[in-house]
C-alpha positions in Angstrom: 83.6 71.3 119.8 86.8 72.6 118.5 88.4 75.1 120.5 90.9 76.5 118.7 91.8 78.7 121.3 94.3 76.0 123.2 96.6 75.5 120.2 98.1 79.2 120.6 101.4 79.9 122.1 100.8 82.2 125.3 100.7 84.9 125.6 97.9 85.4 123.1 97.9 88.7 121.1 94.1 89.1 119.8 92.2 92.0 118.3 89.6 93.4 120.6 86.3 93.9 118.8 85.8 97.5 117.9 82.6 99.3 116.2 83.1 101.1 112.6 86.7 99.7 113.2 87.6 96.6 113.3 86.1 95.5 109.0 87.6 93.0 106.7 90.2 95.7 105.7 92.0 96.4 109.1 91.8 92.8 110.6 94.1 91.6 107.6 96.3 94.6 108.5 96.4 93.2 111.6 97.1 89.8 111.2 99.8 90.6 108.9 101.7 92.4 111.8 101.2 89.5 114.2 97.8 89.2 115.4 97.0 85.9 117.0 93.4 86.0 116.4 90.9 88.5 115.4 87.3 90.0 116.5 84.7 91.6 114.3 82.7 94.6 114.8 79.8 94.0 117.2 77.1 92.5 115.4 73.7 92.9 116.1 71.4 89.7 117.0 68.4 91.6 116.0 70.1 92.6 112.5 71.1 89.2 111.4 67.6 87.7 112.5 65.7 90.7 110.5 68.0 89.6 107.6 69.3 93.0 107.3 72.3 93.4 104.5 74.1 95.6 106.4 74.3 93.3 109.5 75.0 90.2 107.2 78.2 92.4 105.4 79.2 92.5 108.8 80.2 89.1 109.5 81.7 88.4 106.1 85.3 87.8 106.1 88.6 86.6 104.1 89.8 83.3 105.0 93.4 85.3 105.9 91.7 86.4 108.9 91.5 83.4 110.4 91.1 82.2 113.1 88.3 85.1 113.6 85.7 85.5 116.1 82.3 87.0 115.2 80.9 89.0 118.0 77.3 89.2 118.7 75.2 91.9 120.7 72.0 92.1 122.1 69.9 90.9 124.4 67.5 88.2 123.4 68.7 84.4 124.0 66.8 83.0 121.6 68.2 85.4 118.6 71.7 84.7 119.8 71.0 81.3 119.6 69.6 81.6 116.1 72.6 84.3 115.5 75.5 81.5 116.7 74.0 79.3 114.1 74.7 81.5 111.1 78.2 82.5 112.4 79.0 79.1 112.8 77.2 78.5 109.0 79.8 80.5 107.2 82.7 79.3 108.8 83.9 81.4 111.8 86.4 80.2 114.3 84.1 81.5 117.3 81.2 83.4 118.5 81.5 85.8 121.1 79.3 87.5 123.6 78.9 91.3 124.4 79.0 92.2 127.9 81.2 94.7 128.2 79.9 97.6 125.6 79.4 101.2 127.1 77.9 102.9 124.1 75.1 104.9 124.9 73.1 103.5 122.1 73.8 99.9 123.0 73.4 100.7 126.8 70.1 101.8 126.3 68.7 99.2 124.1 69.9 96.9 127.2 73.0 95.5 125.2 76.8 95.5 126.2 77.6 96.1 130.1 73.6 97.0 130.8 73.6 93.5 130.8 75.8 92.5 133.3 73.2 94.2 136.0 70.7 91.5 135.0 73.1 88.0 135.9 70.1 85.5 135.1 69.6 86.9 131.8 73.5 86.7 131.3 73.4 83.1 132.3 70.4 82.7 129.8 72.4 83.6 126.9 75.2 82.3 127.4 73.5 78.7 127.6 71.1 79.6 124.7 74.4 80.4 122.8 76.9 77.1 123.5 73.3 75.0 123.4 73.3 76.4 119.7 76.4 76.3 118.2 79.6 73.7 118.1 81.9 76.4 117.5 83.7 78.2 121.3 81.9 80.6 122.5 83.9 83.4 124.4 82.4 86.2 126.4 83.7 90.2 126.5 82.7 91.8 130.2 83.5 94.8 132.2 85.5 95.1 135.8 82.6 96.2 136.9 78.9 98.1 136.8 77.4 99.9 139.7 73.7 99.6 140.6 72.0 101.6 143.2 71.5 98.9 145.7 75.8 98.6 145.2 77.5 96.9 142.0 78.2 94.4 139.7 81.8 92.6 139.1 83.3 90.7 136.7 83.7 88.0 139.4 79.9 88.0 140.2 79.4 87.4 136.6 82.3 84.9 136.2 80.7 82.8 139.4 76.9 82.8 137.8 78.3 81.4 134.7 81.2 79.7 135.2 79.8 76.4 134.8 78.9 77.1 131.4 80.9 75.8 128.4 82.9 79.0 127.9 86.2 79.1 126.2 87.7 82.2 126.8 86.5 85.5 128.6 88.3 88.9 127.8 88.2 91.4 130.3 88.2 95.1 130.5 89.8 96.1 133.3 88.0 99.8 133.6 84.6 99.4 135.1 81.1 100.8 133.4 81.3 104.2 134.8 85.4 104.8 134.0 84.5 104.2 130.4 87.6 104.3 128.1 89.6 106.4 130.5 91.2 106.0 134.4 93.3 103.2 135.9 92.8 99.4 135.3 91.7 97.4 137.9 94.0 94.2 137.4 93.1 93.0 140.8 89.8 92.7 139.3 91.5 90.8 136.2 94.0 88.4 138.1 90.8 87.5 140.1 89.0 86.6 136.3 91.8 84.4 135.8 92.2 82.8 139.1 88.5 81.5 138.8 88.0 80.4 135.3 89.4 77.6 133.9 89.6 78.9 130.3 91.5 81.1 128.7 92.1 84.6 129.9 92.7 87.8 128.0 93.1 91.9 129.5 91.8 94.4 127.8 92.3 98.1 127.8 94.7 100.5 128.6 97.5 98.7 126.2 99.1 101.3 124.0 102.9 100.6 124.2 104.8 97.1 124.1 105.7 97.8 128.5 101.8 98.3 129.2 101.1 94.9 127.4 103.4 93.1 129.6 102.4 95.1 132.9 99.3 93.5 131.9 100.6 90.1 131.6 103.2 90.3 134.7 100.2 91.6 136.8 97.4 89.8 136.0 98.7 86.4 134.8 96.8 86.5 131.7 96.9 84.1 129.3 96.8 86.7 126.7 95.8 90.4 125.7 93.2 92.2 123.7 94.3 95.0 121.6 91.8 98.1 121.1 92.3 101.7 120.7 95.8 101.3 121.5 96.1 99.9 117.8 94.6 102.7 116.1 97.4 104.0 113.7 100.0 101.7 115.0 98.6 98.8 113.6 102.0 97.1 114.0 101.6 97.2 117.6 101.0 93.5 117.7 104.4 92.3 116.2 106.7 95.0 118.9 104.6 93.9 121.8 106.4 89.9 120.5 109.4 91.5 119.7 109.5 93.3 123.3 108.7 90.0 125.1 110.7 87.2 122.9 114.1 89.9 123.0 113.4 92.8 125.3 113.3 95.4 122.7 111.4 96.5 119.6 111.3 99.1 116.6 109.5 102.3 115.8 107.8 102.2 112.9 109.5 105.8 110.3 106.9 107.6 108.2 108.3 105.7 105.4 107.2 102.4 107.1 103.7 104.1 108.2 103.3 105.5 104.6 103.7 102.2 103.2 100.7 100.5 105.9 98.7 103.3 105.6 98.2 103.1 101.7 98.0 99.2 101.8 95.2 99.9 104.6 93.4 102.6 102.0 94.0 100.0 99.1 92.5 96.9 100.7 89.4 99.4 102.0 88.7 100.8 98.9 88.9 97.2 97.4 85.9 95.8 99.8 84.2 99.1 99.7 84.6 101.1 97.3 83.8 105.0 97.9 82.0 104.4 101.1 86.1 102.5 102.0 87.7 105.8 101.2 85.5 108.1 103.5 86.0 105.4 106.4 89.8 105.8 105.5 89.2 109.2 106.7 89.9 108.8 110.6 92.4 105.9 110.1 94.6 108.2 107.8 94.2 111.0 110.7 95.4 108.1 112.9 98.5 107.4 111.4 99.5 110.5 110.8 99.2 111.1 114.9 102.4 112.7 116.2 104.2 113.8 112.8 105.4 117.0 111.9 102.3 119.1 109.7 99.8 116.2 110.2 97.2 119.0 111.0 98.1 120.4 107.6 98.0 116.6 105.7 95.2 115.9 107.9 93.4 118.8 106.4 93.7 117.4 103.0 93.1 114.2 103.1 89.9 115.1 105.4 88.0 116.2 102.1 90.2 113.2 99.7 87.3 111.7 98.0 89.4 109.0 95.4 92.2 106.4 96.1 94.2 108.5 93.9 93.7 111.7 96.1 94.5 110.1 98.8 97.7 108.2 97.2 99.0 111.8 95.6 98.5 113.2 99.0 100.7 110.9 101.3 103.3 110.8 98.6 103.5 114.8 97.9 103.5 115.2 102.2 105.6 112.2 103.2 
């Protein structure tokens, strides 16, 4: 098996999976600005072994993404075994697990965190996965989920399946119920790191260049996982290295965001076509975060339905 994860310099600055978010388009963004490594949307198991088109687009990728990780959701062990196969088939870095999901929709189909109350089915897919595949397999969990008989943690999780051939875990540090918002639990994350051998990344909660090394200085990470921090500020990756190789690090002008922004629209439109430009939509919003009449520019480019729209628009406004 190769793990590519040991050849990185520490601390390791990876893309956190993201639904409708993290696409071809916005991982090469990302690596561009210093991403160490980067996740794919979460893919369905189910999709990939009902051969649906959609799913398969999902796990496409440029080779300048790599190395990339495909992660898988579900909660069959025999479809993620079959799924690791066809991520390791078209040349991914690394498969990864779902344990950590909140959504609604993938909570109730007994994906994500739900399964982090069941630990034996956890173990089983996690050993139906590395059992299939020669490529790492990684895992992405939650501090913790309560159950009515008490709770869950990351550390019960980590002890079932610790054992297991698992490269790398990321952790959120925000348990089920906290969703995306409250404090992180980095006793909960040091704890993760203490116990397993492999590599260690925090999650969540990371939006400037000091909360990334907070999380590093109080955990003892090996690395971080970059999520909605990054949205707009796709950058974010190379000041969180500038901050920690020289103690400081530039602000992106709305010259500089202008120039990611259409690049990000460009590359979109180029994968997608029409469907890339109404995705562009909330990214565009994104960037324009914290600007002086972004409501107004926001307004038009909401209803922007060509690259050229959206092009006339950002260089009219900015």
């Amino acid at each position: 098996m190769k793990n590519f994860w040991q050849k990185f310099k520490k601390p390791i600055l990876a893309l956190a999976p993201m639904a409708g978010i993290t696409d071809s388009a916005f991982r090469q963004i990302c690596k561009k600005y210093g991403a160490d490594i980067v996740y794919s949307e979460m893919v369905s198991i189910d999709g990939l072994h009902y051969n649906s088109a959609k799913t398969f687009d999902l796990i496409k990728f440029n080779k300048k993404e790599k190395p990339i990780v495909i992660q898988l959701f579900g909660s069959k062990p025999e479809l993620f075994a079959k799924a690791a196969k066809e991520v390791e088939k078209i040349g991914a870095d690394g498969v990864d697990i779902n344990f950590g999901c909140p959504a609604p929709k993938i909570y109730k189909n007994m994906g994500g965190v739900r399964l982090m109350r069941d630990l034996d089915l956890c173990y089983k897919i996690i050993k139906a996965t590395c059992l299939a595949t020669n490529i790492p397999v990684s895992i992405k969990i939650r501090a913790a989920i309560n159950l009515p008989q008490g709770k869950v943690t990351a550390m019960d999780l980590v002890k079932k399946v610790g054992k297991l051939p698992i490269s790398a875990i990321m952790i959120h540090g925000r348990s089920y119920e906290q969703g995306f918002g409250g404090k992180i639990d980095f006793k909960a994350i040091k704890s993760v790191k203490k116990a397993f051998k492999g590599i260690v990344l925090g999650n969540g909660g990371i939006f400037t260049p000091e909360k990334a090394k907070e999380m590093i200085e109080k955990t003892g990470v090996d690395g971080i996982g970059l999520a909605q921090g990054i949205l707009g500020k796709l950058w974010l990756f190379k000041q969180i290295k500038d901050y920690l190789d020289f103690g400081k690090y530039r602000e992106f002008d709305m010259a500089k965001i202008k120039t990611v922004a259409l690049k990000h629209t460009e590359l979109c439109y180029k994968l997608k076509g029409a469907v890339g430009i109404l995705e562009m939509r909330k990214h565009l919003g994104w960037y324009l975060k914290g600007f002086e009449n972004a409501s107004k520019i926001r307004r038009k480019l909401m209803v922007a339905d060509s690259l050229k729209q959206i092009k006339d628009i950002l260089n009219s406004e900015l």
